[in-house]
PDB file with one MODEL, atoms N, CA, C and O in Angstrom:
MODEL        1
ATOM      1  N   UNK A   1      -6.877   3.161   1.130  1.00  0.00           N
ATOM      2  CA  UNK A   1      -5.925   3.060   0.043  1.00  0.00           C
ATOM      3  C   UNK A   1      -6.609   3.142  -1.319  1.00  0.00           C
ATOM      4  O   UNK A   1      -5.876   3.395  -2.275  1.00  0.00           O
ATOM      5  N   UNK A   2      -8.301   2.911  -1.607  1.00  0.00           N
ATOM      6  CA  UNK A   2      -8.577   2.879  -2.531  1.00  0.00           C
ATOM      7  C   UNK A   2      -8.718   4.549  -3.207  1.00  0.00           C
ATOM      8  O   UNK A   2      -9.043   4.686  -4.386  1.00  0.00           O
ATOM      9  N   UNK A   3      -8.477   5.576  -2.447  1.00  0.00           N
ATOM     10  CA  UNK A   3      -9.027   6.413  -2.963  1.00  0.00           C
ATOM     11  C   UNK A   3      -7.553   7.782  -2.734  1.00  0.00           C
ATOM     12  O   UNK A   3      -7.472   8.802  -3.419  1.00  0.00           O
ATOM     13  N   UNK A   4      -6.867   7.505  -1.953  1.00  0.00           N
ATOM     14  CA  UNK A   4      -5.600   7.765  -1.667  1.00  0.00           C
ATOM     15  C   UNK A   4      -4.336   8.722  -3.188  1.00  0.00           C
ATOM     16  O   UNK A   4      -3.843   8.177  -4.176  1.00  0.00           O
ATOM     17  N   UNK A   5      -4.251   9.733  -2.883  1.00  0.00           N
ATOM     18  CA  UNK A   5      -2.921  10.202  -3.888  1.00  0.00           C
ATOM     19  C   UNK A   5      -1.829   9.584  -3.976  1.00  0.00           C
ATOM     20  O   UNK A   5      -1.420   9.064  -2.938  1.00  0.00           O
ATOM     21  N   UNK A   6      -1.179   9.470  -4.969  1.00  0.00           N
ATOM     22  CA  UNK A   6       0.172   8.629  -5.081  1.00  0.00           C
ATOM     23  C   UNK A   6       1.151   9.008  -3.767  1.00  0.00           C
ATOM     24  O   UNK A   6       1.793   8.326  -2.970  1.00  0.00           O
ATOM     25  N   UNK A   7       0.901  10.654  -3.980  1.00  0.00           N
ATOM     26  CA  UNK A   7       2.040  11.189  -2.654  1.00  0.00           C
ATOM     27  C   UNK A   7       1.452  10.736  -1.579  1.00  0.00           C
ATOM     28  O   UNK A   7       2.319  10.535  -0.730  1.00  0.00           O
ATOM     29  N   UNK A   8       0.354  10.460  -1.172  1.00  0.00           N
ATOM     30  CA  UNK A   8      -0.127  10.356   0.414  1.00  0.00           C
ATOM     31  C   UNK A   8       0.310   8.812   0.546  1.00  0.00           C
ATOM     32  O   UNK A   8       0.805   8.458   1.617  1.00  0.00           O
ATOM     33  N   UNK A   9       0.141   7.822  -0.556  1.00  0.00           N
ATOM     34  CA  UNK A   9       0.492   6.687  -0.497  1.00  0.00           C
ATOM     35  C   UNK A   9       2.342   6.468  -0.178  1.00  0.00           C
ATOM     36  O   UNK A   9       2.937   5.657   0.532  1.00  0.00           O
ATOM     37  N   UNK A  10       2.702   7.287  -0.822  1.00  0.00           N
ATOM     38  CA  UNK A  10       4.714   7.295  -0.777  1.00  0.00           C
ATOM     39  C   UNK A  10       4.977   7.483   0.715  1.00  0.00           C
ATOM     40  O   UNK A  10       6.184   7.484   0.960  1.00  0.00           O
ATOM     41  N   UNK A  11       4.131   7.654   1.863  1.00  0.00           N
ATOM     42  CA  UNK A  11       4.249   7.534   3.287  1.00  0.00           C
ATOM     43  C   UNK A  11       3.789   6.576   4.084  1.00  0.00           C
ATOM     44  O   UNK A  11       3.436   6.703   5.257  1.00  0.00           O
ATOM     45  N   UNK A  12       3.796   5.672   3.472  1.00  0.00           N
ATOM     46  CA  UNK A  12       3.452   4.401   3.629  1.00  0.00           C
ATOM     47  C   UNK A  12       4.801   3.769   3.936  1.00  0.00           C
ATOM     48  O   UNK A  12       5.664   4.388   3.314  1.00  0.00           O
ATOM     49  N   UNK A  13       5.457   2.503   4.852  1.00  0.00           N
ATOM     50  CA  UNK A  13       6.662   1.945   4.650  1.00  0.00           C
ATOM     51  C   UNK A  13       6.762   1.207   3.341  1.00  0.00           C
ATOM     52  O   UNK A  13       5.806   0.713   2.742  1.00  0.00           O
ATOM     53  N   UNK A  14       8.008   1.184   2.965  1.00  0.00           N
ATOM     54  CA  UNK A  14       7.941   0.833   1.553  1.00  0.00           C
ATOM     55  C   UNK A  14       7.406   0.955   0.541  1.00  0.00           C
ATOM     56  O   UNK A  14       7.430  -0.067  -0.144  1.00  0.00           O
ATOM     57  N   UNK A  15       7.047   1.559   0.236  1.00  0.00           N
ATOM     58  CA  UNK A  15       6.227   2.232  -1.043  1.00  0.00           C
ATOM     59  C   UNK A  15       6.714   3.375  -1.783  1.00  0.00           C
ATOM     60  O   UNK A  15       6.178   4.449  -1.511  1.00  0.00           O
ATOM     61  N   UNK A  16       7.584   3.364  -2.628  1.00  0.00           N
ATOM     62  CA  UNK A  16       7.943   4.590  -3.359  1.00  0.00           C
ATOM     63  C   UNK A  16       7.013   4.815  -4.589  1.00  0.00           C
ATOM     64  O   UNK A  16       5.852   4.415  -4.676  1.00  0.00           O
ATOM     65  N   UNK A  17       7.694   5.506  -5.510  1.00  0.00           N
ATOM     66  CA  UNK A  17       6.177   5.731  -6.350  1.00  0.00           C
ATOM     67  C   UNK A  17       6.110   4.800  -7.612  1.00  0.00           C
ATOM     68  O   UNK A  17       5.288   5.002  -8.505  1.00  0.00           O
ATOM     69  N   UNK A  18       6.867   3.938  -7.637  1.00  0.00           N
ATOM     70  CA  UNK A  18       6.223   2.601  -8.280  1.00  0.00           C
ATOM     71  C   UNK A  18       5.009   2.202  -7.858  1.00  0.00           C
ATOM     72  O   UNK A  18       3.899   2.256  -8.388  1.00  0.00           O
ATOM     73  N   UNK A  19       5.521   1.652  -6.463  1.00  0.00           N
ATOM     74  CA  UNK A  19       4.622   0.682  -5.636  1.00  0.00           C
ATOM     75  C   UNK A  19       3.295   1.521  -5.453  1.00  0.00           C
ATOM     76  O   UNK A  19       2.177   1.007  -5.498  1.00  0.00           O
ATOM     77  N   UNK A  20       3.560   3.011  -5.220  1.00  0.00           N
ATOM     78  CA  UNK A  20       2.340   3.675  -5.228  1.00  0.00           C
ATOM     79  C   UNK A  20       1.530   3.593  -6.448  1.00  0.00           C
ATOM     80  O   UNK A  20       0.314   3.497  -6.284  1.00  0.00           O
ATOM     81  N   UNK A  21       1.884   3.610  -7.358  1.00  0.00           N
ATOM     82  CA  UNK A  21       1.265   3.153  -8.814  1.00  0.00           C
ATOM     83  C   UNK A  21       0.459   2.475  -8.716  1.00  0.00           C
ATOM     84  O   UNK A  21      -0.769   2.552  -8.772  1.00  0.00           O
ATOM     85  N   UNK A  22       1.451   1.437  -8.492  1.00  0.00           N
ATOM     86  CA  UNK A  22       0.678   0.048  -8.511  1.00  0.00           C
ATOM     87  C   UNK A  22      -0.579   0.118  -7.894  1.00  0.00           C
ATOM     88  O   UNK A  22      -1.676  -0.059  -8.424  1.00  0.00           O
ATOM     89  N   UNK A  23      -0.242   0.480  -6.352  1.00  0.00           N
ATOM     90  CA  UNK A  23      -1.440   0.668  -5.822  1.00  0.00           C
ATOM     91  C   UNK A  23      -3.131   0.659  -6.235  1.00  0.00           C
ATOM     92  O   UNK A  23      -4.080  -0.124  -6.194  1.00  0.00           O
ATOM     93  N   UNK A  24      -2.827   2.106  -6.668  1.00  0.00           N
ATOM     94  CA  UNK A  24      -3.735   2.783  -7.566  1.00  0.00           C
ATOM     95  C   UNK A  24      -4.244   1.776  -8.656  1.00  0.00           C
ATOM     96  O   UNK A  24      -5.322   1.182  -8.680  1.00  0.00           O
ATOM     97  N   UNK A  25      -3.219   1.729  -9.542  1.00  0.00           N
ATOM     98  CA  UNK A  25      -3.613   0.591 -10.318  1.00  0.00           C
ATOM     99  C   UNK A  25      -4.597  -0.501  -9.782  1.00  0.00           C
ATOM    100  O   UNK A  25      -5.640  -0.811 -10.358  1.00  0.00           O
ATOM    101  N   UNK A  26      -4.202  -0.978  -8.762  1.00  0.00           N
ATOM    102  CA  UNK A  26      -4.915  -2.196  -8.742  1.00  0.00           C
ATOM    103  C   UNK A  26      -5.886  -2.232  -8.053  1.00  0.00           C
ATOM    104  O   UNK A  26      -6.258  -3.356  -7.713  1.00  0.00           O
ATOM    105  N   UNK A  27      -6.810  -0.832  -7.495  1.00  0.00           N
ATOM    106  CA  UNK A  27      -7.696  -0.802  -6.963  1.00  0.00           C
ATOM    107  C   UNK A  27      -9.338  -1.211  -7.633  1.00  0.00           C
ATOM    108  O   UNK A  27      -9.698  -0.925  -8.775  1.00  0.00           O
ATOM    109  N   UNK A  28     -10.169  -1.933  -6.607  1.00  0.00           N
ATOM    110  CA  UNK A  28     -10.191  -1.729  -5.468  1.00  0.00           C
ATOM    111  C   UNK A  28      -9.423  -2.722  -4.399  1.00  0.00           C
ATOM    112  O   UNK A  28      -9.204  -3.877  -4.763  1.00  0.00           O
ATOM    113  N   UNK A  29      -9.139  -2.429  -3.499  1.00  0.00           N
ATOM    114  CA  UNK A  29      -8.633  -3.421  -1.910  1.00  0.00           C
ATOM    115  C   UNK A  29      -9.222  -3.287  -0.973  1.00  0.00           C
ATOM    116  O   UNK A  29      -9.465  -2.288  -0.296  1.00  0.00           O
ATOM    117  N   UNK A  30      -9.623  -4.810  -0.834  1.00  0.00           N
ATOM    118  CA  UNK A  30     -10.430  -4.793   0.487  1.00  0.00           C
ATOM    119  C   UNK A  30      -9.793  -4.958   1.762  1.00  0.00           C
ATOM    120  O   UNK A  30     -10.176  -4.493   2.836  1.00  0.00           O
ATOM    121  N   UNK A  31      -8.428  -5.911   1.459  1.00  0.00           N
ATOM    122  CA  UNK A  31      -7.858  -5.683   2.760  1.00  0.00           C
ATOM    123  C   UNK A  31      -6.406  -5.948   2.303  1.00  0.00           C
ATOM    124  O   UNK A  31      -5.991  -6.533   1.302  1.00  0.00           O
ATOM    125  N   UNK A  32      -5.637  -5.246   3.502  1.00  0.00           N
ATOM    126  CA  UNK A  32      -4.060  -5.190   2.988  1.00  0.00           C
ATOM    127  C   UNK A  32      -3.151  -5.710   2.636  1.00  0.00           C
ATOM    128  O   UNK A  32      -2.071  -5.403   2.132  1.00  0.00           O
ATOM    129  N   UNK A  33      -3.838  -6.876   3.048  1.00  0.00           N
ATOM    130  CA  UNK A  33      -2.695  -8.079   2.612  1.00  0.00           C
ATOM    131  C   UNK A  33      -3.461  -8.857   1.194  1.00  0.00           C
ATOM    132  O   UNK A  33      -3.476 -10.075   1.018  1.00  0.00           O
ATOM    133  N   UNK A  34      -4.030  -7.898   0.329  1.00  0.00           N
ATOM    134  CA  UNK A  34      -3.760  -8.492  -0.997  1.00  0.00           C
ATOM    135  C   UNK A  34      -3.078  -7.431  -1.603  1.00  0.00           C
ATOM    136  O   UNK A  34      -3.161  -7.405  -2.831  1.00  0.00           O
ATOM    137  N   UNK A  35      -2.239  -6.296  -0.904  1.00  0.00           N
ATOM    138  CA  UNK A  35      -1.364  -5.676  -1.036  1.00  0.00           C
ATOM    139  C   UNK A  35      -0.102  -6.652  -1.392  1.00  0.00           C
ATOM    140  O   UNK A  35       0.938  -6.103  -1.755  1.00  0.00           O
ATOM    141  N   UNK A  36      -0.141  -7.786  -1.321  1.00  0.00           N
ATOM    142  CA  UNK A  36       1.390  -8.883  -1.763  1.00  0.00           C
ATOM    143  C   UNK A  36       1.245  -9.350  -3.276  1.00  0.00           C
ATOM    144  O   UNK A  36       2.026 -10.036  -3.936  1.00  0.00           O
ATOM    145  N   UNK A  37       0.006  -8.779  -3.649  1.00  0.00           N
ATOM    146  CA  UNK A  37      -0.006  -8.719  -5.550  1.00  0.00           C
ATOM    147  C   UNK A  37       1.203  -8.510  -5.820  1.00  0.00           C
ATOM    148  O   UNK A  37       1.958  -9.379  -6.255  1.00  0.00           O
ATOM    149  N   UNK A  38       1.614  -6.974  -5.520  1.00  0.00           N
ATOM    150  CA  UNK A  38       2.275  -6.102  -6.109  1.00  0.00           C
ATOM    151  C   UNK A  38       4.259  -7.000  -6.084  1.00  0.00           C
ATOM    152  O   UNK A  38       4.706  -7.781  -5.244  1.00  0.00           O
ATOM    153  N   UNK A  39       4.725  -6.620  -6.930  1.00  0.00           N
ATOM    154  CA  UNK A  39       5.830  -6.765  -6.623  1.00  0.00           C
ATOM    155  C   UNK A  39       6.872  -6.136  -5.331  1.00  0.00           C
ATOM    156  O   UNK A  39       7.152  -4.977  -5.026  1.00  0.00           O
ATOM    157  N   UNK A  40       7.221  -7.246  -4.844  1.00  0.00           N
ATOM    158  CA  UNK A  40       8.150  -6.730  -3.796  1.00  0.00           C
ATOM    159  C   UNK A  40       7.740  -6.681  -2.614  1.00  0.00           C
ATOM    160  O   UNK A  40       8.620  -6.595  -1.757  1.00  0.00           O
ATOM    161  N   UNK A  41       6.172  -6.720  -2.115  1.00  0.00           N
ATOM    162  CA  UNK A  41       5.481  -6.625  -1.452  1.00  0.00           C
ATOM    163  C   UNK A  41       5.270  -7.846  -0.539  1.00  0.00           C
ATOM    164  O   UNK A  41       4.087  -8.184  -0.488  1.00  0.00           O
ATOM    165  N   UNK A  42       6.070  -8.554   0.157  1.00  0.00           N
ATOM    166  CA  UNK A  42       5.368  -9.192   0.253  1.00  0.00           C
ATOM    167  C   UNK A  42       4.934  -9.485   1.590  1.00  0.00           C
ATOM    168  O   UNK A  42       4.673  -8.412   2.135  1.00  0.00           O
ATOM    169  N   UNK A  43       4.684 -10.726   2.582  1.00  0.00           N
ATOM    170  CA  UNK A  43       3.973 -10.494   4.194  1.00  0.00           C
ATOM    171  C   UNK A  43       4.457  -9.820   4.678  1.00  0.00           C
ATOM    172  O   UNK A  43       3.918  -8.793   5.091  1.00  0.00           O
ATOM    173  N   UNK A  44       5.738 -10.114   4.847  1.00  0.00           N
ATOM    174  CA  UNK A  44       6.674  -8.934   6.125  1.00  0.00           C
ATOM    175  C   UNK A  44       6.132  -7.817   6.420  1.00  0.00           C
ATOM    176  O   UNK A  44       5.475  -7.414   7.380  1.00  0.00           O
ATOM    177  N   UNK A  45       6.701  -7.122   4.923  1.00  0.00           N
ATOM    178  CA  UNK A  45       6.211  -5.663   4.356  1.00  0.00           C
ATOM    179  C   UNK A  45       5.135  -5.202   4.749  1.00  0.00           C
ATOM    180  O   UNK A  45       4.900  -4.195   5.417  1.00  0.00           O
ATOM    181  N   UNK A  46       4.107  -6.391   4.078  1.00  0.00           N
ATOM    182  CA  UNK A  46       2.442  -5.378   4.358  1.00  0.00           C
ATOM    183  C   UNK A  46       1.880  -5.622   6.077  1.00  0.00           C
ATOM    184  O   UNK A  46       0.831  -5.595   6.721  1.00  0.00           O
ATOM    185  N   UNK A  47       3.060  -5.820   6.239  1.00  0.00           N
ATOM    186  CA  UNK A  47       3.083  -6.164   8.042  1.00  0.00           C
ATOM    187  C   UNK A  47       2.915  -5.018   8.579  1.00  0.00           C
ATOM    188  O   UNK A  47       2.025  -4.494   9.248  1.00  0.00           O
ATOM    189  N   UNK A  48       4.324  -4.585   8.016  1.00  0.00           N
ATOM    190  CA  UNK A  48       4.665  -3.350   8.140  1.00  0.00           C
ATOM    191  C   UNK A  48       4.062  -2.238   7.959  1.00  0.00           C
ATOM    192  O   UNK A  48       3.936  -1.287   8.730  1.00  0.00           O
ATOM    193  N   UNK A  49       3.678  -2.394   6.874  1.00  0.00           N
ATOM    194  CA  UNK A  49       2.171  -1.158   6.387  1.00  0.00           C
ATOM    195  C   UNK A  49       1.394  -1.463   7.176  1.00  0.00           C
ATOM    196  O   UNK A  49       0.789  -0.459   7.553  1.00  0.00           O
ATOM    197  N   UNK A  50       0.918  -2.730   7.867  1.00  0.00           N
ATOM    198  CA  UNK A  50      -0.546  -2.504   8.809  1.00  0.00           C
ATOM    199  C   UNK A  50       0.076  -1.742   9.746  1.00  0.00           C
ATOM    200  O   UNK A  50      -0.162  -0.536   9.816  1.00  0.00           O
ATOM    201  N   UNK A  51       0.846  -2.287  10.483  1.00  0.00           N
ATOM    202  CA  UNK A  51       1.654  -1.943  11.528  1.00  0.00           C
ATOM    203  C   UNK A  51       1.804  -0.418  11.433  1.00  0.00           C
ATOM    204  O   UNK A  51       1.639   0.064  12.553  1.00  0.00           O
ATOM    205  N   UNK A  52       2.092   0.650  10.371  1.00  0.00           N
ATOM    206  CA  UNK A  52       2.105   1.785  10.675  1.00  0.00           C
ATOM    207  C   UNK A  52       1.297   3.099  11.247  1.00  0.00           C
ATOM    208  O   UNK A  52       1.534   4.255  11.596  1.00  0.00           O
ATOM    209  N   UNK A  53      -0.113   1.931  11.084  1.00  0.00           N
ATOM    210  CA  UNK A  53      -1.411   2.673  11.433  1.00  0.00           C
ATOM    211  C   UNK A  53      -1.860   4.066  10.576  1.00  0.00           C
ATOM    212  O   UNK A  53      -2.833   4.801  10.744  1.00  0.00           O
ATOM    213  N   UNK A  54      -0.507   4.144   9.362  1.00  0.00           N
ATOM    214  CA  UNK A  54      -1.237   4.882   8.751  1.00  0.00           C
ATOM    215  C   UNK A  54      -2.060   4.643   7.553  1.00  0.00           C
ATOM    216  O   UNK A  54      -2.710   5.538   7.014  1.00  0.00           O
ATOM    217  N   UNK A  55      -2.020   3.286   7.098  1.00  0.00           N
ATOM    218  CA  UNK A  55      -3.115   3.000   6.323  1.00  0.00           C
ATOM    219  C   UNK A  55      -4.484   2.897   6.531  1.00  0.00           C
ATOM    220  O   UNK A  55      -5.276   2.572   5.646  1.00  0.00           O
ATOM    221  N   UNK A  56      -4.851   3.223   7.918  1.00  0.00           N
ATOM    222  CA  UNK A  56      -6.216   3.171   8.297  1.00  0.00           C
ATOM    223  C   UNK A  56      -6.580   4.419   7.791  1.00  0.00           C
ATOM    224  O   UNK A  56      -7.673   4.630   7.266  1.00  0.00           O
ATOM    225  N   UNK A  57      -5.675   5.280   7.935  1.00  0.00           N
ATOM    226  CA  UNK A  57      -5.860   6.855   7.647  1.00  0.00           C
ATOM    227  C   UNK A  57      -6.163   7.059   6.019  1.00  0.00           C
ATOM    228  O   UNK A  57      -6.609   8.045   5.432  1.00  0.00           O
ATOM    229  N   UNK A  58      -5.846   6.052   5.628  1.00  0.00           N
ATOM    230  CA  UNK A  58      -5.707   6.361   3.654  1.00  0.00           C
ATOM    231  C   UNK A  58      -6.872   6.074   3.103  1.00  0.00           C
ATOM    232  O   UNK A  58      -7.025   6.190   1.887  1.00  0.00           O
TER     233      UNK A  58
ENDMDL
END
């Protein structure tokens, strides 16, 4: 995620291109669940993002 395009990030669950912003913004991340910075984000969610297996890919 640290190095990731906004668009590659918008395929992420929940993440439109705010949250992709943010992302970016707030890099670096070491692990995903300080992904619950962000607004809106919060355990469930970045549950969900682990859970998609495509953030390993990012």
């Amino acid at each position: 995620m640290n190095t990731s395009r906004i668009e590659t990030l918008q395929a992420l669950p929940h993440i439109r291109p705010s949250r992709a912003q943010a992302i970016i913004d707030g890099h670096p991340w070491d692990h995903p669940e300080q992904l619950q910075r962000i607004s809106g984000l919060g355990g469930e969610r970045v549950n969900d993002i682990v859970l998609s297996d495509i953030a390993c890919d990012l």
